[in-house]
C-alpha positions in Angstrom: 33.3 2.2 -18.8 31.3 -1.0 -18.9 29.4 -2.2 -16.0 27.0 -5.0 -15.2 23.4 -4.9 -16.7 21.2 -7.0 -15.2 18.4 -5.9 -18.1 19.1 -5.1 -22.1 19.4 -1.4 -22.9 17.3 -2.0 -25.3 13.9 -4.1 -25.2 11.3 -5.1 -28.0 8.4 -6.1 -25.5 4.5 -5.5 -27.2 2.9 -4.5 -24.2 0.0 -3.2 -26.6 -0.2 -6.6 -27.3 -0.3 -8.8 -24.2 -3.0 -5.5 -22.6 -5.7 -8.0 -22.2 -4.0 -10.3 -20.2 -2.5 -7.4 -17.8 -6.4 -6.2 -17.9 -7.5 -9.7 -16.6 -5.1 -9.9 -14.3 -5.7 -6.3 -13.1 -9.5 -7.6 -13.2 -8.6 -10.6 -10.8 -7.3 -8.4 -8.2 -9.7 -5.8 -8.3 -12.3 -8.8 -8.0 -10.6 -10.3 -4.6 -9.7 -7.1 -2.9 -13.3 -6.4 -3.5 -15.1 -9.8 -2.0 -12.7 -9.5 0.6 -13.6 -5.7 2.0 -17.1 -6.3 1.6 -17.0 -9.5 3.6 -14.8 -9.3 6.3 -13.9 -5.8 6.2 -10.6 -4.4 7.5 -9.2 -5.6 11.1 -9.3 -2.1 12.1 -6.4 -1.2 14.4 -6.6 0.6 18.0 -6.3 4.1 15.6 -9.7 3.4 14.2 -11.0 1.3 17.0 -10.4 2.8 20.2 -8.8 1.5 23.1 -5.5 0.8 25.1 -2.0 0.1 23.4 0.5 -1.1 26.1 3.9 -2.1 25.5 5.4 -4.0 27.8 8.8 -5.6 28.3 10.2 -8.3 30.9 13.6 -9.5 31.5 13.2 -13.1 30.4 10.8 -14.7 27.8 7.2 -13.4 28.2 4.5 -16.3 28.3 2.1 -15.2 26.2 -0.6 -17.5 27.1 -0.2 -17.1 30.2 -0.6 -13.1 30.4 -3.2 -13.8 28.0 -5.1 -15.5 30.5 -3.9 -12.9 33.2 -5.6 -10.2 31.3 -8.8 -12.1 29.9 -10.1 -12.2 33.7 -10.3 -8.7 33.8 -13.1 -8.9 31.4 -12.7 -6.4 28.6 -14.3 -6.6 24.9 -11.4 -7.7 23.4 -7.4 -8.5 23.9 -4.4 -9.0 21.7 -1.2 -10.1 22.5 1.7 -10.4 20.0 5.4 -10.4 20.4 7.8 -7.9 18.8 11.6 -7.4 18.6 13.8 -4.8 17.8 16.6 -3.3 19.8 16.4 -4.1 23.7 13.6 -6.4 22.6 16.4 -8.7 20.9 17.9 -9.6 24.7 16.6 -12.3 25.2 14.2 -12.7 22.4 10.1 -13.2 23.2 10.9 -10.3 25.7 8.3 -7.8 24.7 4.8 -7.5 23.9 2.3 -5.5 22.7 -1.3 -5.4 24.1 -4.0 -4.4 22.7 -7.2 -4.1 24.3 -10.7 -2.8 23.8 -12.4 -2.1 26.3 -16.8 -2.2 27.1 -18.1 1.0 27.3 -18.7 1.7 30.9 -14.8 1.1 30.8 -12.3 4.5 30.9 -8.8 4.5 28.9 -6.4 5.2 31.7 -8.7 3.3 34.1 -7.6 -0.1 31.4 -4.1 0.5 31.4 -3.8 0.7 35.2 -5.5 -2.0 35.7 -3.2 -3.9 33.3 -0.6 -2.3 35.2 -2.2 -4.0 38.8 -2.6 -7.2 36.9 0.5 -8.0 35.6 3.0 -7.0 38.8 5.8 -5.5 39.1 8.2 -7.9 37.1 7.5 -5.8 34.0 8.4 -2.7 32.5 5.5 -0.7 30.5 7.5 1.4 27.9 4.3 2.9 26.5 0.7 3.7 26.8 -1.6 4.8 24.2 -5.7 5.7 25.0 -7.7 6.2 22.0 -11.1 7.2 22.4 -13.6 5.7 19.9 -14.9 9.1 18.7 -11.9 10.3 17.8 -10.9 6.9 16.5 -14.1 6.9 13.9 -12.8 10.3 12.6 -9.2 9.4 11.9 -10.4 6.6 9.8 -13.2 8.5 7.6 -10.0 11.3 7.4 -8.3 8.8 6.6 -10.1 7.0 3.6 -11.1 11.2 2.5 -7.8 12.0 2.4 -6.5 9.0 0.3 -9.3 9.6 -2.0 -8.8 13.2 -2.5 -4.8 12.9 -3.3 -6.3 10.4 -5.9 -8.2 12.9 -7.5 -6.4 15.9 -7.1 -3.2 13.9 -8.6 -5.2 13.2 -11.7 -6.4 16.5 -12.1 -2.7 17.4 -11.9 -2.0 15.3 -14.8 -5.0 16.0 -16.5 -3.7 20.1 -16.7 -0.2 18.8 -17.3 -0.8 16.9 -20.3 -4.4 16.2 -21.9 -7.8 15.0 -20.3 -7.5 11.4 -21.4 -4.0 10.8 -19.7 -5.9 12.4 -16.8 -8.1 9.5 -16.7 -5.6 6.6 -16.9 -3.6 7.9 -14.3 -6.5 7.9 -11.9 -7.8 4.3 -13.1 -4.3 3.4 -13.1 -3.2 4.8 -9.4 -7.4 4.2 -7.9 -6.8 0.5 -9.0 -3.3 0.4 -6.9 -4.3 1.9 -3.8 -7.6 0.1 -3.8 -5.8 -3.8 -4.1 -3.1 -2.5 -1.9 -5.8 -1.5 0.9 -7.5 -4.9 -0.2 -4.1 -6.5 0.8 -5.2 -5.4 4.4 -8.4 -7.3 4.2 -6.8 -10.6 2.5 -4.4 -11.2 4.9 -6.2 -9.4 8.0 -3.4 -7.3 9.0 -4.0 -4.6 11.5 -5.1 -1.2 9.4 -4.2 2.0 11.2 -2.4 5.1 10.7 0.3 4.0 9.2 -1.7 2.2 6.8 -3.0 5.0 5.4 0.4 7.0 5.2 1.2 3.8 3.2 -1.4 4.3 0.8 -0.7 8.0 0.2 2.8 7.3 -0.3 1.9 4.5 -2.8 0.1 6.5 -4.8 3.0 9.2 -5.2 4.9 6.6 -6.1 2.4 5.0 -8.6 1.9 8.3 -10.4 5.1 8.9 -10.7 5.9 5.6 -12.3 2.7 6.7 -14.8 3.8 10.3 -15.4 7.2 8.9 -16.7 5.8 6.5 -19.7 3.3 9.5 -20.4 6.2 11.9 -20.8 7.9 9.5 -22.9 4.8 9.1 -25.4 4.4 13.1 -25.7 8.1 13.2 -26.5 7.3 10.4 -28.8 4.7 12.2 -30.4 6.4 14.9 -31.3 8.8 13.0 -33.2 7.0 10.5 -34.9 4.0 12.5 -35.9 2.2 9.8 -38.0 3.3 6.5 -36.0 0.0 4.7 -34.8 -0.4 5.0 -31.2 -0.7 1.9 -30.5 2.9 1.4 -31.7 3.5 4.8 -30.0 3.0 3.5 -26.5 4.9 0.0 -27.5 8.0 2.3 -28.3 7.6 4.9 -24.9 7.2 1.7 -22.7 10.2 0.0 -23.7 12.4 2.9 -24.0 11.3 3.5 -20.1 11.5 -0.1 -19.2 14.7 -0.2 -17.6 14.4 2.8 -15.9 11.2 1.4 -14.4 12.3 -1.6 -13.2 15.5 -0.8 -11.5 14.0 1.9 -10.0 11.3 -0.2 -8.8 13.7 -3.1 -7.7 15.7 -0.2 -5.9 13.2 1.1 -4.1 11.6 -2.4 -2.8 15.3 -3.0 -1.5 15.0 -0.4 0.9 11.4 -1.3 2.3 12.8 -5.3 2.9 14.8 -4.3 6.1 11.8 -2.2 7.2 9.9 -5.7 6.3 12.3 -7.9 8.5 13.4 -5.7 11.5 11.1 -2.9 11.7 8.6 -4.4 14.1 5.1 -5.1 14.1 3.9 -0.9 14.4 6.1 -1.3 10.5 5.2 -4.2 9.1 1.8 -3.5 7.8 3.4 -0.4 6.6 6.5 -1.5 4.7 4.6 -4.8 3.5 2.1 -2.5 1.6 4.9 -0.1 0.0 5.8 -3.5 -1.3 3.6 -5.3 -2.3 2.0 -1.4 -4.0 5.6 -1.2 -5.8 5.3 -4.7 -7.7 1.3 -4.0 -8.4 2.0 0.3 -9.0 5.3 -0.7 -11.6 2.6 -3.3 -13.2 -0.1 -1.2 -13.8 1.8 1.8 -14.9 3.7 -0.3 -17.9 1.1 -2.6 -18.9 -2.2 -0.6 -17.6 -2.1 3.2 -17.7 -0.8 3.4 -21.6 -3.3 0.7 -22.6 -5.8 3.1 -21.5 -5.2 5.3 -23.8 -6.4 3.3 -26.5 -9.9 3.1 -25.3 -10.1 7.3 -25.3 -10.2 9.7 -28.2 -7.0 10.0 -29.7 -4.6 12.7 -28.3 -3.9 15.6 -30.2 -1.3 14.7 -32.4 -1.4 10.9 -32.8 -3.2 8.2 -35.3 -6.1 6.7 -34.0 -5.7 3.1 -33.4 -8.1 0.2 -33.8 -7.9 -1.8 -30.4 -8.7 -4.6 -32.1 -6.5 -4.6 -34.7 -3.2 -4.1 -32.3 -4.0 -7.3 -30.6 -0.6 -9.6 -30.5 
């Protein structure tokens, strides 16, 4: 039965060839996500921080500026106020907030939230109350960054077992490169890194070594039936036999994180915006990246070695 294809079964792309400009490109973004962490860091959220989380809903519009200054007399380190919406949130709209605050250090967790609580009156309705305590706080974040680095490593070991050493070492350039521009995303555009930032960054690189594990199976199958090809034109043929698996899956998947995007709130939305903005970088590396690598390794069993040079397009 026909159906509609939005992509040819069949495509005659030379990845091979056009390497050098996914490398740079690859190179570019490495190169910001890098300036960026080094220089301003990552706007830490109250996980990693320490503090009070309040959120807090009235029955008509909230004036931000004006709780703003309601809660800057109170005198704590540091205050954020942003709107949300979502469910009860949605009637009217502007009719929650979430506050963030970070207290001095003579200054106790509940102690914060009640006097919040004293401040703002009776006219609003505090749905939740989160105290972090900056010790614990400083230990979920170097979990965090241990665990992410780990799964990085122990996924590439994986794949190193699984098939040979050298597609070991492209899948952890390959997936290190995606998590580490997709945490640099974080830093770029300042959004708030917690928790869920990290869950993001595991999840993207499952995601990312899947992508890669596919166009590696492809060129083992490959391998065994074209014995003498050149590997270069080896891992031409693999990546366009897998190229419209990869992008519809990939197109797929980012279809379900754009609802999360729009209506999952702010606690989501650095969440959801990394899965997709990892998706379009992790489908990108794996099909341009990750094979290229294997160009620049010993040969693997089985296939004729390949002169870089001479499979430029």
């Amino acid at each position: 039965m026909p159906f509609l294809r939005f992509i040819p079964e069949t495509t005659n792309v030379d990845f091979v060839g056009w390497r050098y400009y996914a490398f740079a490109m690859d190179g570019l973004l490495m190169l910001v996500a890098l300036i960026s962490i080094v220089l301003q860091g990552f706007n830490l959220g109250i996980d990693f921080t320490g503090g009070v989380l309040m959120e807090v809903k009235a029955a008509q519009v909230i004036d931000i500026a004006k709780m703003r200054t309601d809660i800057d007399t109170l005198g704590f380190k540091e205050v954020h106020i942003q709107y949300f919406g979502g469910g009860e949130c949605d009637a009217p709209a502007n009719s929650c907030v979430l506050i963030r605050v970070q207290p001095n250090a003579s200054q106790v967790g509940e102690t914060v939230a009640n006097t919040i609580k004293t401040k703002l009156g009776t006219s609003y309705t505090f749905r939740r109350n989160e105290v972090v305590g900056p010790q614990v706080s400083h230990e979920l974040f170097n979990d965090g960054v241990l665990a992410t680095v780990l799964a990085i490593i122990f996924i590439s070991i994986y794949v190193a077992f699984r098939f040979e050493w050298q597609y070991g070492i492209g899948a952890l350039i390959a997936t290190g490169h995606d998590v580490f521009v997709t945490a640099g995303l974080f830093s770029v555009l300042h959004m708030d890194f917690t928790l869920n930032s990290v869950a993001a960054l595991l999840l993207l690189a499952g995601y990312s070594i899947n992508d890669t594990v596919v166009v590696f199976d492809r060129i083992r199958e490959n391998r065994r039936k074209f014995k003498r090809m050149p590997l270069a034109e080896l891992i031409n043929l693999s990546t366009n036999q897998i190229a419209t698996r990869t992008t519809l899956v990939s197109a797929a998947t980012a279809l379900t994180m754009i609802p999360l995007l729009l209506y999952g709130g702010p606690e989501l939305f650095g969440f959801s915006a990394a899965i997709l903005f990892g998706i379009l970088v992790g489908t990108f590396s794996s099909t341009y990246v990750a094979a290229a690598l294997l160009l620049y390794l010993p040969a693997p069993a089985g296939s004729v070695e390949s002169n870089p040079a001479e499979s430029n397009a």
